[in-house]
Structures are given as structure tokens and as C-alpha cells.
C-alpha positions as CSV (number, residue, x, y, z in Angstrom):
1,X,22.2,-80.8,-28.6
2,X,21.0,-79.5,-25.3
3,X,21.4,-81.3,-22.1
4,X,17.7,-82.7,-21.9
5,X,17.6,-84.6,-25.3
6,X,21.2,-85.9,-24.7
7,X,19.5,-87.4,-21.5
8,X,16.4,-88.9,-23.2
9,X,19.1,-90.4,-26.1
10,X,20.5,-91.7,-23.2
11,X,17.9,-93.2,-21.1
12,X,16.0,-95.1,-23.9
13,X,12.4,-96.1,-24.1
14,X,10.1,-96.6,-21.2
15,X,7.1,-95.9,-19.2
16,X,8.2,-92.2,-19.7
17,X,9.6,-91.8,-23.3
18,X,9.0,-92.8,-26.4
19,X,11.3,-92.3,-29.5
20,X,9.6,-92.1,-33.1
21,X,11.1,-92.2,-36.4
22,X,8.0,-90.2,-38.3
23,X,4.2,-90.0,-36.9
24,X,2.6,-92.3,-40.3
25,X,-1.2,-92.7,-38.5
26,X,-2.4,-90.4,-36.2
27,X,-4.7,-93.0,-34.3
28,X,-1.8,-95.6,-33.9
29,X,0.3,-92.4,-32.1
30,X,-2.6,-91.8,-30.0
31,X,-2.4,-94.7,-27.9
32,X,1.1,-93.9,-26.7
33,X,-0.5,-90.4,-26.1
34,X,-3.4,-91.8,-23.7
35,X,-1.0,-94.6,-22.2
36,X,1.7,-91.7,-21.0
37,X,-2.0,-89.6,-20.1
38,X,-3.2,-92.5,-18.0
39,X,0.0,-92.9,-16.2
40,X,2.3,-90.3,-14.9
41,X,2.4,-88.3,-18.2
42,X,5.8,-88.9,-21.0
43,X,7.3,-87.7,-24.3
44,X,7.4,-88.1,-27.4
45,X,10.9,-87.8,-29.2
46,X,9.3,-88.1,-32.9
47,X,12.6,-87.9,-35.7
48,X,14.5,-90.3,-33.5
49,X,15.0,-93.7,-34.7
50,X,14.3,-97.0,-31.7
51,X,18.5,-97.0,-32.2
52,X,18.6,-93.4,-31.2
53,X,19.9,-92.4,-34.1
54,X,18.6,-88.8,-35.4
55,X,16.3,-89.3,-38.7
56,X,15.2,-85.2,-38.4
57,X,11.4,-84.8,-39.3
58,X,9.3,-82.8,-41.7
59,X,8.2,-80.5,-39.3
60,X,5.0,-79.0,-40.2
61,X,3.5,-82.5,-41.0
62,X,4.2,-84.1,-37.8
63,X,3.3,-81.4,-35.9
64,X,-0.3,-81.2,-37.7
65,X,-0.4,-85.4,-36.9
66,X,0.3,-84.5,-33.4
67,X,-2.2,-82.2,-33.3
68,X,-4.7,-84.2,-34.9
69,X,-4.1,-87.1,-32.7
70,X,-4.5,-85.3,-29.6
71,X,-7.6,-83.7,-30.5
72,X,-9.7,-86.1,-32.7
73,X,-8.0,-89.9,-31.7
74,X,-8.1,-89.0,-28.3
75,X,-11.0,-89.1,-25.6
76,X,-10.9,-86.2,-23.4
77,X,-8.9,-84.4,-25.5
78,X,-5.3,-83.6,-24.5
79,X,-3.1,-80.6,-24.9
80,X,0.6,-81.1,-25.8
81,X,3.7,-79.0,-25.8
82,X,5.6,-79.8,-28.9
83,X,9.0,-78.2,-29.0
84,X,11.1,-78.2,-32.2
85,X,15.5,-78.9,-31.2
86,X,17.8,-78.5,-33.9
87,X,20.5,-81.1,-34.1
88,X,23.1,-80.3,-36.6
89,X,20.9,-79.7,-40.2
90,X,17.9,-82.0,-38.4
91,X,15.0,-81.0,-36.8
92,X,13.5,-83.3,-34.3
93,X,10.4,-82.5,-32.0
94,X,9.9,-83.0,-27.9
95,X,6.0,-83.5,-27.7
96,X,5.2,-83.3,-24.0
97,X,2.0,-85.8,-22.9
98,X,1.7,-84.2,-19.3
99,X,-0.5,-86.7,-17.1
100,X,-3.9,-86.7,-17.2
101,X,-6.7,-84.9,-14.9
102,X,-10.2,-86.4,-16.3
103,X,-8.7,-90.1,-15.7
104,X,-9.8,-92.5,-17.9
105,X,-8.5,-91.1,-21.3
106,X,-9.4,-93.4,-24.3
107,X,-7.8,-93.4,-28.2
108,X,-10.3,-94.4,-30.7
109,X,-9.6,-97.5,-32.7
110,X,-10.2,-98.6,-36.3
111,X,-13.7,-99.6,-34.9
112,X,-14.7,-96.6,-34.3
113,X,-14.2,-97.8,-30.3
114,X,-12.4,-95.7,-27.6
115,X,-10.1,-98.2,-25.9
116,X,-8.1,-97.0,-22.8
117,X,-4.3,-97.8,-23.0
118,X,-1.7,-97.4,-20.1
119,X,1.8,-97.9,-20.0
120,X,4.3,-100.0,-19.5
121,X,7.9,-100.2,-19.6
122,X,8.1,-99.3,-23.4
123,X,4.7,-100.5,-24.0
124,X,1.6,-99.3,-24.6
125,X,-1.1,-101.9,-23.3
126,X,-5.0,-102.0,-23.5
127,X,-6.2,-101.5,-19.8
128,X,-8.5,-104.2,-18.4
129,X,-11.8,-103.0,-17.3
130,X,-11.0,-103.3,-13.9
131,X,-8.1,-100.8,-14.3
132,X,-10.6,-98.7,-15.9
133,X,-12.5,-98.5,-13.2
134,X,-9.7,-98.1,-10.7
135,X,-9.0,-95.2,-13.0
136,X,-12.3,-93.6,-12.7
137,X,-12.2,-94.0,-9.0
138,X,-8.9,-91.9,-8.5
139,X,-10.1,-89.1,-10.8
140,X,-13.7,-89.1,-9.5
141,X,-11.0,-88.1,-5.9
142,X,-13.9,-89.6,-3.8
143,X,-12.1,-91.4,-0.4
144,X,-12.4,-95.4,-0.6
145,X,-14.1,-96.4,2.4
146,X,-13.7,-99.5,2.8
147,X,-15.8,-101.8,4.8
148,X,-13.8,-105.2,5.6
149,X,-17.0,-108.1,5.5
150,X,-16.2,-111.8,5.1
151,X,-15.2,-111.6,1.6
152,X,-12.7,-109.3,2.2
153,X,-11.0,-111.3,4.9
154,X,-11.3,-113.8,2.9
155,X,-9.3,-112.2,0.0
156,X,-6.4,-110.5,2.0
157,X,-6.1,-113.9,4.4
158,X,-5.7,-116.2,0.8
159,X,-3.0,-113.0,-0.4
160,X,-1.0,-113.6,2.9
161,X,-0.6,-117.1,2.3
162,X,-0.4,-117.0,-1.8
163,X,1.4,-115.0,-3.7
164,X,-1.4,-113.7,-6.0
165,X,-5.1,-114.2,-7.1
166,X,-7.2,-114.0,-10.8
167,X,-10.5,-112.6,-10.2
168,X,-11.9,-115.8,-11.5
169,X,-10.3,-117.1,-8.5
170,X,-11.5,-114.8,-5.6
171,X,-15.4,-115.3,-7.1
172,X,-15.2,-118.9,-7.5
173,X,-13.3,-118.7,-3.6
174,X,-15.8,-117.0,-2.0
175,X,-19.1,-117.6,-4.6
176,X,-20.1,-114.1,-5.7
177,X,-20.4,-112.7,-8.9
178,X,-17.9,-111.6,-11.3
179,X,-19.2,-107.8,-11.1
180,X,-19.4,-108.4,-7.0
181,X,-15.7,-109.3,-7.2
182,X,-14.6,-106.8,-9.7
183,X,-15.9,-103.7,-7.4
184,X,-14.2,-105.6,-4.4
185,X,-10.8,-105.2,-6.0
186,X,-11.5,-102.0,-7.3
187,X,-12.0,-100.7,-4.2
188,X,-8.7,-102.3,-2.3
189,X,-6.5,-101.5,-5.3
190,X,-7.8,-98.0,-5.0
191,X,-6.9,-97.9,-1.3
192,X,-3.9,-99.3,-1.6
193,X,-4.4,-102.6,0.3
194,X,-3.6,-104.4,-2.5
195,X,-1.9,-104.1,-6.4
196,X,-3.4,-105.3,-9.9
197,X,-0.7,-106.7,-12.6
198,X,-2.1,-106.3,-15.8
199,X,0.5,-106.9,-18.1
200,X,1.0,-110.9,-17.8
201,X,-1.0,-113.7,-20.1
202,X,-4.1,-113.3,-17.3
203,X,-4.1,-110.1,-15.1
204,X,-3.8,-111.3,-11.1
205,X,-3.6,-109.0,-7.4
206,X,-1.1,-109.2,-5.0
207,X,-1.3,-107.5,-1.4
208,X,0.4,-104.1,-1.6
């Protein structure tokens, strides 16, 4: 067992790795594949069991799920580096997700939907739109110029005083509409002026 996968054993699960036991749908895998695409990229230890025990795979049939999932389940398609280890008789595989560059990357659903994913800690979790759109921003790699008018003040004036906001609560604050408010945070988050937590009960912003 070479020195990497002894590391991922390890380590555990997170916003970077991801063990599986056998690949059983290839839209289900999919998600983890955009999540880690959306993020900062991750990997795929698929033959590993969530005790990080080795189960060993049947290679050529998760390798042709891996495929399929990256190519048909997800939206742009991604290319992975799948790399068989031998540990003792088993085979397990390292399927490299690197990070995405066409920002927002969607896995199709049962609906027939593409839904965006992103990670977090060992979860993969449908992105709220405004995330979406954050994403869009950074990969369009357009400058956020940001012009500070009363609404603005408003928002970062409330975030020094409060711990966080819902958008429901900076429209209702300062009266505008939800898609007013929405491109308001969108355009702070993606300047950095302020962070979105979207993996409570309701999604809120906090100054950065």
C-alpha cells in the first residue's frame, strides 16, 4: 500500500475525499463528482468501505460506471483520472475529480433536471441558486465592481452589528425585491465583502 492511499485511509471523508464500497448508480456517484468539481476538486476511493476497510472492486465495471457518470450524469462533462492500487489480492481505484474550469457543473437527477451540488465536509449538498450564481460569476472571471448605494450600507452596517442575515431579511430591511437582493449578495460574496452559509436549515451571510 503506497504512501498516498495509507494517507487517504487515514484522513477519512471530507470536503476532499470520498471512500466508496462499489459505484451501484452512476447518477447517484455523480453528484459527489460535480460537488468535489464545484469546490476545490477531490477523490474518489471506490472499493473502500465508510470503515476504511478494503472491499477490492470489480474493476472493469466500476471503471465503465465512472466513466459513464462523468460523461452522461454530469453537465459540462468532466474528465477523471482513475488509477487502479493493488492492496494485497484487492484492487481498489483512485478516481481523481480535479476542480472545475466552466463553473457551475450540474448532475442530472431522476427528473431528468441538472441540479448543481457542492461540498461539504463529507457531504454532498444541492447548491442554492444564489451559490449558483456566485458560481457563474467566478468562472465568467469578470472583476466585481461594486458600487456601495444605500442598500449596501445598509446590509454591511446591520452585519456589523448582527451576526448574520437570510435574504428574506435584507429585502424585507431595506424593501426591494427578492431578485434585487439576490444580485446584491451575489455581488459582495463574489468580492469577498461578505460569506454565504448554505448548509444550515435556512441559508444566511455573514461579513467576511
Amino acid at each position: 500500500m503506497n504512501d498516498r492511499i495509507k494517507r487517504y485511509l487515514k484522513n477519512g471523508e471530507g470536503d476532499t475525499l470520498d471512500y466508496k464500497q462499489e459505484i451501484s448508480s452512476a447518477n447517484k456517484i455523480a453528484k459527489t463528482m460535480v460537488s468535489f468539481a464545484n469546490n476545490k476538486g477531490g477523490v474518489l476511493l471506490v472499493g473502500v468501505r465508510d470503515n476504511r476497510s478494503i472491499a477490492g472492486i470489480r474493476t472493469e465495471d466500476e471503471k465503465y460506471m465512472l466513466d459513464l457518470a462523468a460523461s452522461f450524469y454530469c453537465k459540462p462533462e468532466l474528465t477523471l483520472e482513475i488509477i487502479e492500487h493493488d492492496i494485497g489480492e484487492k484492487v481498489i481505484l483512485e478516481c481523481i475529480v480535479p476542480e472545475g474550469e466552466n463553473k457551475p457543473y450540474g448532475a442530472k437527477g431522476d427528473d431528468g433536471k441538472w441540479w448543481v451540488y457542492m461540498r461539504n465536509k463529507d457531504k454532498s449538498l444541492l447548491a442554492s441558486k444564489i451559490v449558483v450564481d456566485v458560481l457563474r460569476r467566478q468562472a465568467s472571471n469578470k472583476g466585481t465592481m461594486i458600487q456601495y448605494g444605500k442598500n449596501e450600507e445598509m446590509l454591511l452596517k446591520y452585519l456589523e452589528e448582527n451576526e448574520r442575515i437570510t435574504l428574506q431579511e435584507f429585502r424585507k430591511k431595506v424593501n426591494i425585491s427578492n431578485r434585487r437582493a439576490s444580485k446584491i449578495l451575489v455581488n459582495l460574496i463574489s468580492a469577498g465583502v461578505i460569506l454565504n452559509h448554505t448548509y444550515e436549515k435556512t441559508e444566511f451571510f455573514s461579513l467576511a
